[in-house]
C-alpha positions in Angstrom: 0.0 0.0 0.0 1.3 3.7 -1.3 0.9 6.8 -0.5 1.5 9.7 -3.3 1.8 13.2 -2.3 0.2 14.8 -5.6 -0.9 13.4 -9.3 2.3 14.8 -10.7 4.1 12.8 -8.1 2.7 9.3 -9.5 5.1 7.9 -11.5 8.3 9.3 -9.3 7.3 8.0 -5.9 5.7 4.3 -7.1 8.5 4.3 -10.1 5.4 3.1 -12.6 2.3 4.8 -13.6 -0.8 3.6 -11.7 -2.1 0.1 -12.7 -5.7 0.2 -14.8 -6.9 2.8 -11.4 -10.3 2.4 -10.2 -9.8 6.3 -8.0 -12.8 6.7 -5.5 -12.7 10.7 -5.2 -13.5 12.1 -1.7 -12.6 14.3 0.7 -13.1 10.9 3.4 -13.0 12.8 6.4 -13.9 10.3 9.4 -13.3 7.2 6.7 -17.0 6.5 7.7 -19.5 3.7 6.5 -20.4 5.9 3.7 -16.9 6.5 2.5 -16.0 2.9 3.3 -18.6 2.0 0.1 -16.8 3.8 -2.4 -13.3 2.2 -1.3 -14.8 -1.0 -1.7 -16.8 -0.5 -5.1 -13.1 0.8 -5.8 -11.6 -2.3 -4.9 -13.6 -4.6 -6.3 -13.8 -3.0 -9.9 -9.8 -2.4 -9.6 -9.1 -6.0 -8.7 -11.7 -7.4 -11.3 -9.5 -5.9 -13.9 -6.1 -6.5 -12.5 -5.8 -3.0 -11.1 -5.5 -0.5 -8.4 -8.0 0.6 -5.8 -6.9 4.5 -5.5 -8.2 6.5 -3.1 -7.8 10.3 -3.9 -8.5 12.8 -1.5 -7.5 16.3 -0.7 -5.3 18.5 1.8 -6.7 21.2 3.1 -10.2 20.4 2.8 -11.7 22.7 0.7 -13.7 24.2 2.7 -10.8 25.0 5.0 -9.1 26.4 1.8 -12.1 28.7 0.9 -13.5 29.7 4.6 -10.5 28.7 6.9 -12.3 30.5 9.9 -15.8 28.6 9.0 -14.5 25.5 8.3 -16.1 22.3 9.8 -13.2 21.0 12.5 -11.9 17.3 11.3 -12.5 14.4 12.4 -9.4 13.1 12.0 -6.1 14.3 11.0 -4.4 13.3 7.3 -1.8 11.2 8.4 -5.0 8.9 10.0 -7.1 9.3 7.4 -4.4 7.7 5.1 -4.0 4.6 7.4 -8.3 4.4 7.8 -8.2 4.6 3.6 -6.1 2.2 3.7 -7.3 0.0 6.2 -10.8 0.3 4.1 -8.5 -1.4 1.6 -7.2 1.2 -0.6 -4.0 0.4 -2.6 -3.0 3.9 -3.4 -4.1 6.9 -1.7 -3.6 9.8 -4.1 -3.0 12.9 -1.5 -3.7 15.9 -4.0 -2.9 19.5 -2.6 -5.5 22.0 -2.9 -4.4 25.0 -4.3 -5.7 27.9 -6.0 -4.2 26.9 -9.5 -6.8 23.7 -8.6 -9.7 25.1 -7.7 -9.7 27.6 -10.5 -9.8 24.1 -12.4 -13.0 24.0 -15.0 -15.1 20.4 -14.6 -14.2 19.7 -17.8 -10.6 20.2 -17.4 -10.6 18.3 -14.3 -11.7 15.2 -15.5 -9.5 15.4 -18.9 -6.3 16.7 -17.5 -6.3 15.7 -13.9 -8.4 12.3 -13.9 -7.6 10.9 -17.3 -4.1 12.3 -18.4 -2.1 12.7 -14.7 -3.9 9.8 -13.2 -4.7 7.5 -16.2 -7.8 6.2 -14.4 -9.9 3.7 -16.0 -12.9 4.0 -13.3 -13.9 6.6 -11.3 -15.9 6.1 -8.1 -18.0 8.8 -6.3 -20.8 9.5 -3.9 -24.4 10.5 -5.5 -23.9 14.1 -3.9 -20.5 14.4 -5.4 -19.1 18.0 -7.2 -16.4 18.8 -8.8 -14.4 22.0 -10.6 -14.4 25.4 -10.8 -17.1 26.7 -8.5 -18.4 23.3 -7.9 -20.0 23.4 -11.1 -19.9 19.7 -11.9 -21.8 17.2 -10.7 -22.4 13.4 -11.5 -24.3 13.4 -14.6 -21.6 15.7 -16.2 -19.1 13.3 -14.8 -20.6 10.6 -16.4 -20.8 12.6 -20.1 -17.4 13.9 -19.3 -16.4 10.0 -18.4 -17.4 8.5 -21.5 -15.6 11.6 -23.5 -12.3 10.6 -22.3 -12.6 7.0 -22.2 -13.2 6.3 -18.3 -16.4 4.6 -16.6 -18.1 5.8 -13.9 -19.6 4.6 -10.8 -22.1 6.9 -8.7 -22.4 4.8 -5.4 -25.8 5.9 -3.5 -25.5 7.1 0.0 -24.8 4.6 2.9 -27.9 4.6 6.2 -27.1 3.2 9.3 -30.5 2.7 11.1 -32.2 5.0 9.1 -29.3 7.9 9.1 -27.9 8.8 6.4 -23.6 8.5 6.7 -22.0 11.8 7.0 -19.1 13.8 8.2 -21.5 16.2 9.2 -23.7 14.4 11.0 -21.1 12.2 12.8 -19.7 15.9 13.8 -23.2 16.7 15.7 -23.2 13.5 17.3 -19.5 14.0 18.7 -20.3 17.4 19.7 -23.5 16.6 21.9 -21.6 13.5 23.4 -23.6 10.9 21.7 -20.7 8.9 20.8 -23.2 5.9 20.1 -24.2 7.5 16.9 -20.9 8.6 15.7 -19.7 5.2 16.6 -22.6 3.9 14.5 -22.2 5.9 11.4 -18.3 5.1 11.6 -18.6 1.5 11.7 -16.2 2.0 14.9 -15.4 4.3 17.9 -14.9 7.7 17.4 -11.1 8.0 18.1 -9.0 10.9 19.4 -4.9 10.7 19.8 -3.1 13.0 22.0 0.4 12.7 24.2 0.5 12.1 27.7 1.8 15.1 29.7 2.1 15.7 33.5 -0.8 16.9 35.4 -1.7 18.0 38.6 -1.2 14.4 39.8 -4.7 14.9 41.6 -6.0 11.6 40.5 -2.9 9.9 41.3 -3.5 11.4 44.9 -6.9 10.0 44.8 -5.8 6.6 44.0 -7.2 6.7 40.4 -3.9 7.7 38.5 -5.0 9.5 34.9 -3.0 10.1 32.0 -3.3 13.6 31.0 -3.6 14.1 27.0 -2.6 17.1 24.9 -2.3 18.1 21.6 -5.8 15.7 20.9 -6.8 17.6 17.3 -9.8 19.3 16.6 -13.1 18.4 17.9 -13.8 16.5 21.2 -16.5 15.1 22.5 -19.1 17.2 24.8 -17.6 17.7 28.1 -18.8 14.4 30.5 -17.3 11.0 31.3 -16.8 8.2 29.1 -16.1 4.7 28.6 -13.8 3.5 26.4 -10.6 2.4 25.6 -6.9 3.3 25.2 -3.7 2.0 23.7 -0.3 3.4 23.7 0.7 4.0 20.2 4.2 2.5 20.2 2.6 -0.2 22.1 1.8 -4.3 20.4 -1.9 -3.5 19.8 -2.6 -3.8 23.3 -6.0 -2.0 24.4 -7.5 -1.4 28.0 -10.8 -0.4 29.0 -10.8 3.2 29.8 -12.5 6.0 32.0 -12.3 8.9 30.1 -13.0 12.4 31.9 -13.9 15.6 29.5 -14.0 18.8 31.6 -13.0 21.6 33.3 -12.3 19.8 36.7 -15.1 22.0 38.3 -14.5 20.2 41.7 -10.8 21.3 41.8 -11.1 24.6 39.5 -12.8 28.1 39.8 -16.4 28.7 39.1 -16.4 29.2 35.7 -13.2 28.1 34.6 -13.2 27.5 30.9 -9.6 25.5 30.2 -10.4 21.7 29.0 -8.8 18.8 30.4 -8.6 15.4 28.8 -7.7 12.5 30.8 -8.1 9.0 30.7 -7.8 6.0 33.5 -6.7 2.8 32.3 -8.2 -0.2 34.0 -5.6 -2.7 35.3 -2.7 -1.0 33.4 0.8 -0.3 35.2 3.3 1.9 33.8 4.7 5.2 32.8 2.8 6.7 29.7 4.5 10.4 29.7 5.6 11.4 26.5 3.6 8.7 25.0 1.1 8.9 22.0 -2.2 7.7 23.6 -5.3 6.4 21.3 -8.4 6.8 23.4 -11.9 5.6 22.0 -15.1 6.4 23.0 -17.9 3.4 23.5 -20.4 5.2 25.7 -21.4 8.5 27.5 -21.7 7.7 31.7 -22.6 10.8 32.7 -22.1 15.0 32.8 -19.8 16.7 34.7 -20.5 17.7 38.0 -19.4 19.8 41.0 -18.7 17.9 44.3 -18.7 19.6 47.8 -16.5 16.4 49.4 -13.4 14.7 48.2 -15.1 11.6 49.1 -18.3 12.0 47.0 -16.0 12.3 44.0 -13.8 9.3 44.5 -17.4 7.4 45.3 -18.2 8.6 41.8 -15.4 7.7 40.0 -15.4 4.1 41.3 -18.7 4.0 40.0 -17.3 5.4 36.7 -14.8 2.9 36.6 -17.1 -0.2 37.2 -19.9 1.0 34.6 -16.7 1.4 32.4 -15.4 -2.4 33.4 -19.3 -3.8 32.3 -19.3 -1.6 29.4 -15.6 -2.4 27.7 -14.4 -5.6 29.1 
């Protein structure tokens, strides 16, 4: 499995020109159930014909290239949506910069220069809502004219439901930010995910006898403030996960009234060991409960242990 930085970088980074390409087009953030159908359409057309599965996707996002301050926060950084692309079982994921000499791009020039000519694709995969070129005039029907032009096929692959919702970025995006990390989870086809690296902390929990590790640097979008369960593995670990308690908050029992910093931290069930400096994967199975402010010591540690246990029936 490859990686390519670019369409004009094919042939220089995999020393050959794509085989016969079947490229799902996408911008694939989350790699959801939804996205997960086009790779696989991909895939099997590809390997029908003795050729490559490409996934081609873009860096920014668009919409962070045309409204950076009103762009949608991701879901997941690039470097993870390459492994989840190719994990759905992508050969090739095409990484194509998006400038403003590609934007200004017309439709048609898009899919004769950049699709047929750069990429040499035989089959092009996209999602019924798809758009492409210059102002976003295209769309799939002129995909499909433009397709036949130039000598490609096309595939429009109709939107993926999960119990009746439809699979989107979007909507996974509104789940994560009311907490319902059931329905992201859902239209994923796994646990929303965050990474971050361990850092000191105040070393309360550690005080309390429930030791945390403290993330930073977690990306984007986290869930609502609350606690989870979940789970967490050390990155540079051997695949190793452990059931998790995962605290989203402001530490209201420890912090001023109205305090407003976030804190991420997570308590690994039966795990021993020192985590700082560590990347940390946490997942998130199921929301327990809100944050809350507790007059006594003790009525927080009660709560935590109660925490912990829903969190051992939940993710054990």
């Amino acid at each position: 499995m490859h990686t390519v930085r670019g369409r004009h970088c094919i042939t220089t980074e995999l020393g050959t020109a794509l085989r016969a390409p079947a490229v799902a087009i996408g911008n694939f953030d989350g790699v959801h159930l939804g996205h997960r159908a086009l790779i696989d359409e991909a895939r099997r057309i590809a390997h029908a014909a003795g050729g490559q599965a490409v996934a081609l996707t873009f860096d920014p996002h668009p919409a962070r290239f045309f409204a950076p301050n009103l762009a949608p926060p991701m879901l997941c950084p690039l470097h993870r949506r390459i492994e989840l692309l190719k994990e759905a079982g992508a050969d090739v994921v095409l990484v194509e910069p998006f400038t403003a000499e590609f934007a200004a791009m017309p439709a048609e020039v898009f899919v004769e220069q950049a699709l047929a000519k750069d990429i040499g694709a035989h089959h092009v995969v996209v999602g019924a809502d798809f758009s492409f070129g210059r102002n976003r005039n295209g769309n799939t029907a002129l995909l499909a004219s433009l397709g036949a032009r130039f000598g490609m096929e096309v595939s429009i692959v109709a939107p993926v439901t999960a119990s009746g919702l439809v699979c989107s970025s979007t909507k996974i995006r509104e789940f994560v930010l009311e907490g319902r990390v059931e329905g992201a989870s859902l239209l994923l086809g796994r646990p929303f995910e965050i990474d971050g690296t361990v850092a000191a902390g105040a070393g309360r929990g550690r005080g309390l006898g429930v030791p945390t590790a403290n993330l930073t640097q977690v990306g984007e979008i986290l869930p609502k403030p609350g606690v989870y369960a979940g789970r967490a593995r050390p990155l540079d670990s051997d695949g190793v996960w452990f059931a998790a308690a995962i605290s989203i908050g402001t530490n209201p029992t420890f912090s001023e009234e109205g305090g407003s910093e976030l804190f991420v931290e997570a308590h690994l069930l039966d795990f021993s060991g020192d985590l700082y400096g560590h990347q940390l994967r946490l997942t998130f199975v199921a929301r327990l409960r809100e944050q809350r402010r507790y007059a006594k010591i003790e009525d927080l540690v009660a709560e935590i242990g109660r925490d912990i246990a829903r969190t051992r029936e939940i993710c054990t």
